[in-house]
VEXTORPA-558518 format. One record per residue: residue in one letter; x, z, y of N, C-alpha, C in turn; chain. Coordinates in nm, 3 decimals, always signed. Atoms other than C-alpha are relative to their C-alpha. Last residue first. Layout:
r; n.east; n.up; n.north; ca.east; ca.up; ca.north; c.east; c.up; c.north; c
A; X; Z; Y; X; Z; Y; X; Z; Y; A
...
REM end
This chain:
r; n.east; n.up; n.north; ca.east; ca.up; ca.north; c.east; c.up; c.north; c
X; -0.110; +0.099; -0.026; +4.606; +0.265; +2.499; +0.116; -0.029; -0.133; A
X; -0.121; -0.044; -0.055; +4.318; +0.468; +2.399; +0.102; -0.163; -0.011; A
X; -0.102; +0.001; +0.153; +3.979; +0.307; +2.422; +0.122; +0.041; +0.024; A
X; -0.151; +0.080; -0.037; +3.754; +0.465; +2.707; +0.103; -0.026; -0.127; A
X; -0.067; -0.023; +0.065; +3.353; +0.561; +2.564; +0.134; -0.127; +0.061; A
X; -0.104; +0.198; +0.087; +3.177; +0.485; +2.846; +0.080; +0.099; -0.086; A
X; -0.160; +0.066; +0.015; +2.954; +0.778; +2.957; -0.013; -0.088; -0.053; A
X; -0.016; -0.032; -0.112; +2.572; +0.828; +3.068; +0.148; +0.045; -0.017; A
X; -0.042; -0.132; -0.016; +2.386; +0.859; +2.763; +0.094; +0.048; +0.075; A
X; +0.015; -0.041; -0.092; +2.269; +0.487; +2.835; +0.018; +0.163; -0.026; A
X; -0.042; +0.073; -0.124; +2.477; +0.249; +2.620; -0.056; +0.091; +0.125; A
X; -0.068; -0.104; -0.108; +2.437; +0.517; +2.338; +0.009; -0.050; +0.145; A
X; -0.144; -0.012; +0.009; +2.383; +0.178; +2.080; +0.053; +0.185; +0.084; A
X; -0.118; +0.022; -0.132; +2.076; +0.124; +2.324; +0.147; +0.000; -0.073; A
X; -0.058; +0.048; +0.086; +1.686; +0.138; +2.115; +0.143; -0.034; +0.049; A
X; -0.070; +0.077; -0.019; +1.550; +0.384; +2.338; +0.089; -0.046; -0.116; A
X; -0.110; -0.045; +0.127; +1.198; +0.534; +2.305; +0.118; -0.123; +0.002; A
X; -0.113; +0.134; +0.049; +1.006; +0.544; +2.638; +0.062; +0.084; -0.144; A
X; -0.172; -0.031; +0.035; +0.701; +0.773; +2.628; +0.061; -0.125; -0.002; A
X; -0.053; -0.024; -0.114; +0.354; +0.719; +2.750; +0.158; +0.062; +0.032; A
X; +0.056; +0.087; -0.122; +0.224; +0.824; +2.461; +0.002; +0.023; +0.109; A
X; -0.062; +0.055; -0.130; +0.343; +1.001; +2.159; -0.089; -0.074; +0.066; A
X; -0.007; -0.052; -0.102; +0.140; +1.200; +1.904; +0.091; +0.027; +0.125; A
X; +0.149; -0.009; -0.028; +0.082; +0.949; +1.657; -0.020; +0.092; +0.093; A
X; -0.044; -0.062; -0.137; +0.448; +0.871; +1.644; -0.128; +0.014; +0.033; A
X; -0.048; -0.147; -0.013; +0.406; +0.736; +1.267; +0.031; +0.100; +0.088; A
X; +0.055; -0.070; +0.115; +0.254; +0.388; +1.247; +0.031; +0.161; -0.058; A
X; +0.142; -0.030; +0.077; +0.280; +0.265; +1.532; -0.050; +0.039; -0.106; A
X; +0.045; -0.014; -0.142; +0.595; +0.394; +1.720; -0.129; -0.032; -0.036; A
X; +0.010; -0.177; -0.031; +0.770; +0.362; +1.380; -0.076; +0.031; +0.086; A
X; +0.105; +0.013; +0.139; +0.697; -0.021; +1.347; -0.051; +0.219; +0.022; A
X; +0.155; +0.079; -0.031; +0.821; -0.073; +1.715; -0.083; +0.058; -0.123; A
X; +0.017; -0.111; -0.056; +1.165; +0.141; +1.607; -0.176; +0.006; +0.054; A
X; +0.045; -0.082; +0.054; +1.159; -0.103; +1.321; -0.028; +0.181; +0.089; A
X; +0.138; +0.056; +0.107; +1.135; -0.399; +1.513; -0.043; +0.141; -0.107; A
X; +0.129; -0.078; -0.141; +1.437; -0.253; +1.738; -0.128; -0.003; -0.071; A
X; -0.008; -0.138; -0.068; +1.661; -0.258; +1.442; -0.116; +0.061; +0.162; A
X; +0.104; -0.103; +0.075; +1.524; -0.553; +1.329; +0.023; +0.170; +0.033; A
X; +0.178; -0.026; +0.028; +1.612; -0.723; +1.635; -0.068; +0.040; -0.085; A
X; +0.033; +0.097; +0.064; +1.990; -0.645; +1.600; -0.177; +0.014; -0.040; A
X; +0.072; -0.057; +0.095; +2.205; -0.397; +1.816; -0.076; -0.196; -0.016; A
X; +0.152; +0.020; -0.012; +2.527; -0.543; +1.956; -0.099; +0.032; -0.162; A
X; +0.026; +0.129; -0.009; +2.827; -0.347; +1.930; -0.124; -0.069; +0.060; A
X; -0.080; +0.075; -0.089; +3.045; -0.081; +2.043; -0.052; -0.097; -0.059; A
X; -0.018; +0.076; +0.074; +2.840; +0.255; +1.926; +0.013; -0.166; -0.007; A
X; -0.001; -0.063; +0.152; +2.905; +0.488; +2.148; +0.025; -0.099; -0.142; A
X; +0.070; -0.142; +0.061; +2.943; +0.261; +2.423; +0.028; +0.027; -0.136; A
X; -0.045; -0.138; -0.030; +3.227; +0.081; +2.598; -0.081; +0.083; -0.043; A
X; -0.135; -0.061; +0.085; +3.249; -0.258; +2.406; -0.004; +0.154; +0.011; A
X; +0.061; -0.161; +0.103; +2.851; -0.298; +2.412; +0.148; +0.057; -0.002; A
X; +0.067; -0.090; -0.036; +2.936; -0.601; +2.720; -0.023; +0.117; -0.055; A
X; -0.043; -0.080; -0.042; +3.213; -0.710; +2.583; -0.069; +0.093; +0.074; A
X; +0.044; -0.173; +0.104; +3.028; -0.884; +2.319; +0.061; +0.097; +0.073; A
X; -0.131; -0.063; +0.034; +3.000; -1.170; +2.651; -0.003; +0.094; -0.137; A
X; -0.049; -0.175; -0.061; +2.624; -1.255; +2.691; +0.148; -0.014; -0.076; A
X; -0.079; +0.086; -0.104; +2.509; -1.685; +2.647; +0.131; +0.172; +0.033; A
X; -0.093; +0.024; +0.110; +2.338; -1.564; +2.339; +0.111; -0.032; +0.085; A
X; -0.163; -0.058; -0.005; +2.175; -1.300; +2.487; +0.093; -0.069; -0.093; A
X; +0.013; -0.010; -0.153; +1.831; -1.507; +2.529; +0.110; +0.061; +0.049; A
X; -0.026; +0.147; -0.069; +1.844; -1.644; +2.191; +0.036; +0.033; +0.148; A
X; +0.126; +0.054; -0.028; +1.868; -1.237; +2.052; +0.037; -0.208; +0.056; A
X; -0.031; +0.118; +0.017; +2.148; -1.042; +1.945; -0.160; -0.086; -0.008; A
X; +0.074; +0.033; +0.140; +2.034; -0.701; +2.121; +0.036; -0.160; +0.000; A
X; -0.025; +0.144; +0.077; +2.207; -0.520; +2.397; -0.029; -0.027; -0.122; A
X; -0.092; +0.062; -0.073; +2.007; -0.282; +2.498; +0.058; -0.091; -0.005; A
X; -0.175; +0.056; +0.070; +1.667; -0.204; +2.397; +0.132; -0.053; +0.073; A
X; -0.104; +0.018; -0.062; +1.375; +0.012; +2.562; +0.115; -0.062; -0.052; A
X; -0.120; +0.005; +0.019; +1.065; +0.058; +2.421; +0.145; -0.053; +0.047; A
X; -0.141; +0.109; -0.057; +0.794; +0.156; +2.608; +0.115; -0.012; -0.115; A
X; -0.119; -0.036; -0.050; +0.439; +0.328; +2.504; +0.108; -0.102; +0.019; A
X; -0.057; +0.147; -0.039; +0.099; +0.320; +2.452; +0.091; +0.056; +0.052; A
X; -0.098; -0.059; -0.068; -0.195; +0.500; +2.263; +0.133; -0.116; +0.069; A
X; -0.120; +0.109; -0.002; -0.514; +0.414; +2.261; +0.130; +0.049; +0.100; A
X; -0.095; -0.046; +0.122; -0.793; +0.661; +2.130; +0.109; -0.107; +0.028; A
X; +0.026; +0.115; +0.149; -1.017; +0.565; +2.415; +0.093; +0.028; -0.099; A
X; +0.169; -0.065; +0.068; -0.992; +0.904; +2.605; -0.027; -0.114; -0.087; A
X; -0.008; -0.101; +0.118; -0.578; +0.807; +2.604; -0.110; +0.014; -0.050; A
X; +0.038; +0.062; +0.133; -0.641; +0.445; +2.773; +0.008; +0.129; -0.083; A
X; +0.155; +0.095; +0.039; -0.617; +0.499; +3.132; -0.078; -0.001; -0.137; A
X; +0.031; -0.105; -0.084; -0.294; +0.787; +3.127; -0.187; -0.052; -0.041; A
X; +0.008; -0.091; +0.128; -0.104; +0.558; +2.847; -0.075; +0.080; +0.065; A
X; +0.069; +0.072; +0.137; -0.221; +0.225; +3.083; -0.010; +0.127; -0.082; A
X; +0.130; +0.034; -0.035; -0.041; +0.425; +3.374; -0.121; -0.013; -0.116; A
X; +0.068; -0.103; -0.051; +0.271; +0.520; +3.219; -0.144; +0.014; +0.038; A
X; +0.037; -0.077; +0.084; +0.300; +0.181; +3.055; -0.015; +0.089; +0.023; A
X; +0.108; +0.018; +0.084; +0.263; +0.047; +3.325; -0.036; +0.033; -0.092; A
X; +0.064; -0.066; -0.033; +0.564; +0.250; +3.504; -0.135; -0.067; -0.066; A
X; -0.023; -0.081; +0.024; +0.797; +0.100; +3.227; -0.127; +0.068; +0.090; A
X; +0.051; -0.004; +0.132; +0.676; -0.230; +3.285; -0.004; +0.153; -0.078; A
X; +0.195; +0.020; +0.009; +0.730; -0.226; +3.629; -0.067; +0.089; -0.107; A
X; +0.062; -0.134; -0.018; +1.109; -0.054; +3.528; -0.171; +0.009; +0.050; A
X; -0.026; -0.099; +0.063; +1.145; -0.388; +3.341; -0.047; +0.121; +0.071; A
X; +0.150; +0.019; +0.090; +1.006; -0.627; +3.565; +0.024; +0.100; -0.083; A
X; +0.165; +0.002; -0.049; +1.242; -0.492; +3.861; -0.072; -0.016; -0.094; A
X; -0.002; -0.106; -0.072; +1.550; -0.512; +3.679; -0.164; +0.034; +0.002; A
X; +0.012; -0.047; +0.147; +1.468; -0.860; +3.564; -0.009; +0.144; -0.004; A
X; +0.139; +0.005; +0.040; +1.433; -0.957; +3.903; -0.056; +0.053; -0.134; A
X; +0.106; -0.150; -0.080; +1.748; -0.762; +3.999; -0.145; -0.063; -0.050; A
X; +0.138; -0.012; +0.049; +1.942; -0.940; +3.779; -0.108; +0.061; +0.029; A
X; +0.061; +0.134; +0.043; +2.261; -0.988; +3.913; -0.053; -0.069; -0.067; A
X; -0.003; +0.103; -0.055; +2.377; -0.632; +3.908; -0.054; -0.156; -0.024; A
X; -0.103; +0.141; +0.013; +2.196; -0.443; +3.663; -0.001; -0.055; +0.138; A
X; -0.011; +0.132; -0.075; +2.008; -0.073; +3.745; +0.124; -0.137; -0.060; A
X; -0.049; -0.001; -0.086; +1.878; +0.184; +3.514; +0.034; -0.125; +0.093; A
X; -0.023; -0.173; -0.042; +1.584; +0.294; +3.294; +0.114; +0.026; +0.118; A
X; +0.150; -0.101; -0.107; +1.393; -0.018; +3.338; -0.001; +0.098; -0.012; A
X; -0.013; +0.049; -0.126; +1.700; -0.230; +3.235; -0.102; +0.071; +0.062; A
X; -0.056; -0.095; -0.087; +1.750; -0.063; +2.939; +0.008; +0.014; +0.130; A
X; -0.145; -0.026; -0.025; +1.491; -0.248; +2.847; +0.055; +0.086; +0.070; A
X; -0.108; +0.025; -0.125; +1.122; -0.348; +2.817; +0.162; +0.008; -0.028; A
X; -0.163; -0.004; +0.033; +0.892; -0.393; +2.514; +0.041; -0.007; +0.146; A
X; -0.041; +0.081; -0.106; +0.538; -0.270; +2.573; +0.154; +0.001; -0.040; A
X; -0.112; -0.020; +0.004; +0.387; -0.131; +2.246; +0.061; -0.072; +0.136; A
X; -0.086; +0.121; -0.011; +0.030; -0.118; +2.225; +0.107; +0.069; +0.067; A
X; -0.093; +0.010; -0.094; -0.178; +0.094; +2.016; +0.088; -0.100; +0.065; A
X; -0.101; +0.078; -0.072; -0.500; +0.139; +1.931; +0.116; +0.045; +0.047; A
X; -0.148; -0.040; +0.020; -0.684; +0.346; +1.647; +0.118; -0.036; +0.080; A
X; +0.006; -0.123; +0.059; -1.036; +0.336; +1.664; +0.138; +0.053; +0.007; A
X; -0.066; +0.023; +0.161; -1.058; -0.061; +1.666; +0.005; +0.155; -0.035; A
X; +0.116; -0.018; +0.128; -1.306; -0.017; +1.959; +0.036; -0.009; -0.135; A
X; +0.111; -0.094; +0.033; -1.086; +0.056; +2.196; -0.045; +0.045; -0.125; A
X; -0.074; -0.069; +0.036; -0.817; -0.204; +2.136; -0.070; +0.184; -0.013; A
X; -0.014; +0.010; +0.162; -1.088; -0.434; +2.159; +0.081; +0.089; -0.055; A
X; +0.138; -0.076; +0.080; -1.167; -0.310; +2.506; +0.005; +0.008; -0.160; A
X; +0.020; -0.144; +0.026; -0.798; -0.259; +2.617; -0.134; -0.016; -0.101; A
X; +0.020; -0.057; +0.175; -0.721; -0.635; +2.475; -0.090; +0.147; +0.017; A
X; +0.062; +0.087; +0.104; -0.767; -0.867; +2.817; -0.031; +0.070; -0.125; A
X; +0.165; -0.046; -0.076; -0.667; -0.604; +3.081; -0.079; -0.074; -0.083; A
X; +0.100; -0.051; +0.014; -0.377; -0.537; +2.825; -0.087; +0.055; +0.063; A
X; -0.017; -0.026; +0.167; -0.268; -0.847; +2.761; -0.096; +0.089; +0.036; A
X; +0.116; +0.051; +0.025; -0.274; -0.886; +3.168; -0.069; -0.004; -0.133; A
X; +0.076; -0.071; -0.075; -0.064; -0.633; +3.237; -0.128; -0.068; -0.084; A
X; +0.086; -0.108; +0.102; +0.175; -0.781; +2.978; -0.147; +0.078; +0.067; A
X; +0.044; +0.058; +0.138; +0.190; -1.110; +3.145; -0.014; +0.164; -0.097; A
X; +0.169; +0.090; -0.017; +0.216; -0.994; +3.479; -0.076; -0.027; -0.089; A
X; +0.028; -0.142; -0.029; +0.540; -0.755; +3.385; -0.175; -0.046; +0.027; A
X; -0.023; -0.147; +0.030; +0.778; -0.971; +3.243; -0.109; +0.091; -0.020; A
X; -0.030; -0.019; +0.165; +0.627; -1.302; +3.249; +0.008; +0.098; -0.038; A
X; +0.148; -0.006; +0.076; +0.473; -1.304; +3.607; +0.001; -0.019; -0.130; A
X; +0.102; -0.088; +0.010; +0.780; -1.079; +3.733; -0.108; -0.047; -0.071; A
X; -0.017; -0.134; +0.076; +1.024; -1.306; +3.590; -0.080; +0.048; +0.009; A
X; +0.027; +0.003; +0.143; +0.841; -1.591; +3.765; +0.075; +0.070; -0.137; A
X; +0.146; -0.008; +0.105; +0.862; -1.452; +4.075; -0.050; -0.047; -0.145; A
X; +0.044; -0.140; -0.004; +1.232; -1.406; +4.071; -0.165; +0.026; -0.009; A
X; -0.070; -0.011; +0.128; +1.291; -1.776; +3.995; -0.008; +0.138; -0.007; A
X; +0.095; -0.032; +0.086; +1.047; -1.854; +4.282; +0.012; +0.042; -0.123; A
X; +0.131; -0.065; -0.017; +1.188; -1.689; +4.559; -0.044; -0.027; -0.158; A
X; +0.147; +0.112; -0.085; +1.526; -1.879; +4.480; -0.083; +0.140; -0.039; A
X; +0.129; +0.069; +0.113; +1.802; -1.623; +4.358; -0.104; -0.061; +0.090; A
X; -0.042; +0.174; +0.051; +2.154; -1.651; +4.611; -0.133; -0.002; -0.084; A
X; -0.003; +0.114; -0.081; +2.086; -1.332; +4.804; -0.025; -0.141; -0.036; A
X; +0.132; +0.016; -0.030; +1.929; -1.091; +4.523; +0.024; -0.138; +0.120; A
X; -0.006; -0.127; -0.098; +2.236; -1.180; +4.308; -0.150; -0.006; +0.090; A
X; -0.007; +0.048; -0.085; +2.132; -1.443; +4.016; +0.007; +0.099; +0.123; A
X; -0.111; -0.082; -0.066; +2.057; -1.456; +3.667; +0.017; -0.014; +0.126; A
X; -0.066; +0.081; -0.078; +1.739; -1.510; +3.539; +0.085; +0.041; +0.061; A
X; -0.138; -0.067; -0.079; +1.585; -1.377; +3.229; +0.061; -0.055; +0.075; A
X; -0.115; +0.131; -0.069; +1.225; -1.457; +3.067; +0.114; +0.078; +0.070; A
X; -0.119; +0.024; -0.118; +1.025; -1.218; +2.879; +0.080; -0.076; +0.015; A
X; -0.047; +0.150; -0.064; +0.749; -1.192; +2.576; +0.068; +0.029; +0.128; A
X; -0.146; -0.014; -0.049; +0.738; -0.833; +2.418; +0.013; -0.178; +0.092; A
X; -0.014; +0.076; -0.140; +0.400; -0.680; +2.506; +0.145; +0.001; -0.033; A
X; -0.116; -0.051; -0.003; +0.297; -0.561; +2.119; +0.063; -0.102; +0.128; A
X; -0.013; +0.070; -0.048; -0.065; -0.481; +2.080; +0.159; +0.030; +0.061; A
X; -0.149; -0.003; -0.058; -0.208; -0.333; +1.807; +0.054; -0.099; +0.037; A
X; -0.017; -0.151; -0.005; -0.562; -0.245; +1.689; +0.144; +0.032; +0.039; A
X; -0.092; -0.035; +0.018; -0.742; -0.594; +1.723; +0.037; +0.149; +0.057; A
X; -0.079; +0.006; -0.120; -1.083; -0.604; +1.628; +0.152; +0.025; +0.014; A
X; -0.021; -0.103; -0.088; -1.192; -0.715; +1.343; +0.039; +0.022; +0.107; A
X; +0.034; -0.149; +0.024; -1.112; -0.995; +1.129; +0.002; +0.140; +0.049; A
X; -0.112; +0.016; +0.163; -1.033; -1.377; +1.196; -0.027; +0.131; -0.086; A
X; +0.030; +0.026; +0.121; -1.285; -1.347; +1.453; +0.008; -0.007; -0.135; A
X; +0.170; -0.054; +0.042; -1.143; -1.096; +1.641; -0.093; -0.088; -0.124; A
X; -0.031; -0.101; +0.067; -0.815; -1.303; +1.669; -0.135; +0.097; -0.114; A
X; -0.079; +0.075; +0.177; -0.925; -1.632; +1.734; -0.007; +0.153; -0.059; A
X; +0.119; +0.037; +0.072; -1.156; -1.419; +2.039; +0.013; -0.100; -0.157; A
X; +0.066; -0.125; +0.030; -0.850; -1.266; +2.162; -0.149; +0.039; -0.090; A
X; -0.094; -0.057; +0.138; -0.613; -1.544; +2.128; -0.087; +0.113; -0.029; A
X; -0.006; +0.045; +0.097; -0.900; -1.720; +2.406; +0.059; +0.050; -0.218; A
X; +0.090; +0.007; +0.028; -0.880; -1.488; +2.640; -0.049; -0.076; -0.145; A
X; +0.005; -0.131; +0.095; -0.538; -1.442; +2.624; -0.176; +0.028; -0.038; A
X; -0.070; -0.035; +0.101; -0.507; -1.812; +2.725; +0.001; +0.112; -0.110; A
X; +0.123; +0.094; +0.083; -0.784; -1.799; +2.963; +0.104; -0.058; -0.168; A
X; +0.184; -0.137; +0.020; -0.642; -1.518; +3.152; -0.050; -0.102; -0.126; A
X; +0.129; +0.088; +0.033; -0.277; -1.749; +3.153; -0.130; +0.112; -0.004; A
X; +0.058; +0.052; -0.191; +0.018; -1.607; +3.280; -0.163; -0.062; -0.009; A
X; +0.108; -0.131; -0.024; +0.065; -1.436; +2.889; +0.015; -0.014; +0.139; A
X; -0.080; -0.003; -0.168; +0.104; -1.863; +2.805; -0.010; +0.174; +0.035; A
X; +0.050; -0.084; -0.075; -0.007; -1.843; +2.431; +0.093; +0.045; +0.153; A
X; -0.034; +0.039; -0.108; -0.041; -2.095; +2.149; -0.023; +0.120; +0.143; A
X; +0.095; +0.051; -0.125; -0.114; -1.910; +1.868; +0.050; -0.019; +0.095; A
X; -0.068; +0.043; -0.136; +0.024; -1.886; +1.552; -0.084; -0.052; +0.070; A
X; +0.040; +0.164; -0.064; -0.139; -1.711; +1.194; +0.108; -0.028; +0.173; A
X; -0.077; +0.054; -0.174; -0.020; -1.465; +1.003; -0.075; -0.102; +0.064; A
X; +0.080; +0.095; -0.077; -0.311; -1.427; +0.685; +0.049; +0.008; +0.174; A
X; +0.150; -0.025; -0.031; -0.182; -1.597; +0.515; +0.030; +0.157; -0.006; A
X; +0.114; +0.030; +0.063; +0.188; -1.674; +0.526; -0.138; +0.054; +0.031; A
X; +0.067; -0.127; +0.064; +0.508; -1.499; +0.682; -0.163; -0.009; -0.088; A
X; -0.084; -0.065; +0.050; +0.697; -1.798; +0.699; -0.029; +0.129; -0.065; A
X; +0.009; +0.046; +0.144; +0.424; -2.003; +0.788; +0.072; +0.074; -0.107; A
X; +0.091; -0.023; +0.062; +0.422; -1.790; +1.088; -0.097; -0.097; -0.125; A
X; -0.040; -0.155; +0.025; +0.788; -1.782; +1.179; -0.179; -0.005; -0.045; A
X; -0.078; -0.012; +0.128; +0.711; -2.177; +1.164; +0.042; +0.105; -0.054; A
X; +0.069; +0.040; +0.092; +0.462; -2.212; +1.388; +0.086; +0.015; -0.154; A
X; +0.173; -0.100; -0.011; +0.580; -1.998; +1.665; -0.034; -0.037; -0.134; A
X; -0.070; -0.114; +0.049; +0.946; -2.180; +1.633; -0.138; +0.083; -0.049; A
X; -0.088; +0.018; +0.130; +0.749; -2.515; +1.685; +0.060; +0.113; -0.068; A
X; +0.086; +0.007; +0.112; +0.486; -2.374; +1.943; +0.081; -0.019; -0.145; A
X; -0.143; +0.116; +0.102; +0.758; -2.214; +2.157; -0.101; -0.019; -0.092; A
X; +0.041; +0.159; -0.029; +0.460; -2.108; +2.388; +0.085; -0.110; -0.057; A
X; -0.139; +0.042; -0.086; +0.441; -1.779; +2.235; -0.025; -0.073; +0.065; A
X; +0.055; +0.080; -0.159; +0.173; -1.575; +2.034; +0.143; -0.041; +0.057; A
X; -0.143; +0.037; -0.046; +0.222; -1.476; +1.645; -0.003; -0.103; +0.112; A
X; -0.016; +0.092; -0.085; -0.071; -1.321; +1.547; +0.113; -0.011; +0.049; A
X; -0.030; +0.026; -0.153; -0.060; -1.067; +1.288; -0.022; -0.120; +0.048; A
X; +0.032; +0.130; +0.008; -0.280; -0.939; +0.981; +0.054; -0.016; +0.175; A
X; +0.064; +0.035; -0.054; -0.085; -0.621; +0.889; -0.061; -0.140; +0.016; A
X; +0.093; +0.000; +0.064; +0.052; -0.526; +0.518; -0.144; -0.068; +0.162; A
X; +0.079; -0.126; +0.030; +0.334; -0.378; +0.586; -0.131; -0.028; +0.020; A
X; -0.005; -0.073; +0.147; +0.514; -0.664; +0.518; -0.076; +0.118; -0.054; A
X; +0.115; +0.074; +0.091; +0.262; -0.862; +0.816; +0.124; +0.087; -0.148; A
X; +0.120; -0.012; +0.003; +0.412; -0.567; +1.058; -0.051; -0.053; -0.132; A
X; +0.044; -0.109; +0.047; +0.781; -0.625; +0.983; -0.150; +0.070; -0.036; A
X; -0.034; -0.003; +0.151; +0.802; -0.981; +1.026; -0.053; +0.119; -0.066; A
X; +0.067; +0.069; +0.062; +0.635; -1.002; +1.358; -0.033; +0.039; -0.179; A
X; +0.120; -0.071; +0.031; +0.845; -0.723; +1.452; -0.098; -0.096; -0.076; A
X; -0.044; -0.191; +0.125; +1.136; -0.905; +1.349; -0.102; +0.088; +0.024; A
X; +0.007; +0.096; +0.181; +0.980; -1.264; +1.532; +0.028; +0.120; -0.113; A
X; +0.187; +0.029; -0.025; +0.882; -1.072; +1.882; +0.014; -0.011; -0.188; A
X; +0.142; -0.093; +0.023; +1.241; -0.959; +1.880; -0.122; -0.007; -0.052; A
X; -0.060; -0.126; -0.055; +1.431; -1.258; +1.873; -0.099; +0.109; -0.060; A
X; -0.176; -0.023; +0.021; +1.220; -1.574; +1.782; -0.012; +0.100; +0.054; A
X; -0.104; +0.111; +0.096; +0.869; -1.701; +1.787; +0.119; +0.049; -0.024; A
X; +0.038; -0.024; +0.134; +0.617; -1.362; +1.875; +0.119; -0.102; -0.080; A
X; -0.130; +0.065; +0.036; +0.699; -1.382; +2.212; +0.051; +0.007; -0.135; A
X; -0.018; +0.152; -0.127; +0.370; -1.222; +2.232; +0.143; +0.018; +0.013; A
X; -0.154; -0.018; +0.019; +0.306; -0.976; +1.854; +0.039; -0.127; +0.137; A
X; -0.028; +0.171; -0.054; -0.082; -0.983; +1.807; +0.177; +0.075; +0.080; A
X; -0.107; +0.019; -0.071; -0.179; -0.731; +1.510; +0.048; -0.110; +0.089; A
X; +0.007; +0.143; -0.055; -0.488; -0.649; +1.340; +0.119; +0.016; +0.114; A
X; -0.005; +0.035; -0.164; -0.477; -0.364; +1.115; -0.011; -0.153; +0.060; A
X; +0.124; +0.004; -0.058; -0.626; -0.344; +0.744; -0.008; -0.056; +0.168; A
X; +0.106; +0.043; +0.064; -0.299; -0.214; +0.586; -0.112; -0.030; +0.099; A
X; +0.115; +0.071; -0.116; -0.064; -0.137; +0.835; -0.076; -0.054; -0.026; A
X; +0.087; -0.123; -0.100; +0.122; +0.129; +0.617; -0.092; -0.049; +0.143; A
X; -0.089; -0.007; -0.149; +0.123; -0.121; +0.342; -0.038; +0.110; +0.076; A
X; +0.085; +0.000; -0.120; +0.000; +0.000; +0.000; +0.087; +0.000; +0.124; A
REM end
């Protein structure tokens, strides 16, 4: 018996990195997920991968009529959904002088727009399943500051105070909701990243999307009396030394 027997699961950035190892993890344990992106090809194929009854859905989270839509596939397919996992994000590099206006707004309406909107689109269903939770993925980045990334920055600690909020809104409905936080993680989107970045923490490498996927799995199926908590997936990166190598 899975421990997500019965649930209904939608997983956004569901194709690769992250999105795709939770993905994974959920439908072993037994959930019925959705696998939302707009990488339809990767989308479609991490959810052949995991078989009936995964399915892939086309899914902009800028869109109302997008989530509108995944919400009513979903439901139909069986029940309401009972877990909702806000990881989709974009990353742009760029000091605050030199980034165009619009390359910083469209972090925010991925980052932090796009989960909002998830869950102004899911709370009710997430209601009525009895058991809700959704997971907002952020980063270390929304516990402290990066140079030349401030938009990213910014969507992250958003995301972090939304989930505060949302876990405040949503407790009398039985829905709980929290942050996870990862640091460096081998992902498509850190492929371009130095490894020198993890050299100075605790533990000097990069972490690996099942490792976060299972901190996600934990967070719903066994942290039943969290919410409104960050939990950090980081190597040590933020306990506030560098480990210095001797000479």
């Amino acid at each position: 018996m899975g421990r997500m027997d019965g649930r209904a699961a939608v997983v956004t950035g569901g194709a690769r990195g992250i999105g795709a190892a939770v993905a994974r993890v959920f439908a072993a344990e037994g959930a019925r997920v959705t696998v939302a992106d707009v990488l339809d090809a990767e989308g479609q194929e991490v959810a052949a991968e995991l078989g009936a009854p995964a399915r892939f859905r086309h899914l902009d989270v800028t869109e109302p009529d997008d989530w509108a839509a995944l919400l009513a596939d979903a439901e139909e397919a069986g029940g309401p959904v009972s877990v909702l996992v806000n990881n989709a994000g974009v990353l742009a590099f760029g000091t605050i002088e030199e980034q165009a206006p619009e390359d910083f707004r469209r972090v925010l309406d991925v980052n932090l727009y796009g989960a909002w909107l998830g869950l102004h689109t899911l709370a009710p269903a997430l209601r009525r399943s009895g058991d809700g939770v959704v997971v907002n993925i952020s980063s270390t980045a929304g516990l402290m500051g990066y140079a030349n990334i401030g938009a990213y920055v910014a969507s992250k600690w958003g995301l972090r105070g939304l989930t505060k909020s949302a876990a405040l809104e949503l407790a009398a409905g039985g829905v709980r909701v929290c942050s996870v936080h990862p640091g460096p993680i081998t992902t498509p989107m850190t492929a371009a990243m130095d490894d020198s970045i993890a050299a100075g923490q605790p533990m000097a490498r990069f972490g690996t999307p099942e490792e976060v996927a299972r901190m996600v799995l934990f967070l719903v199926t066994e942290a039943t009396y969290s919410t409104g908590s960050e939990f950090v997936v980081d190597g040590g990166a933020t306990t506030g030394s560098m480990i210095v190598a001797e000479e």
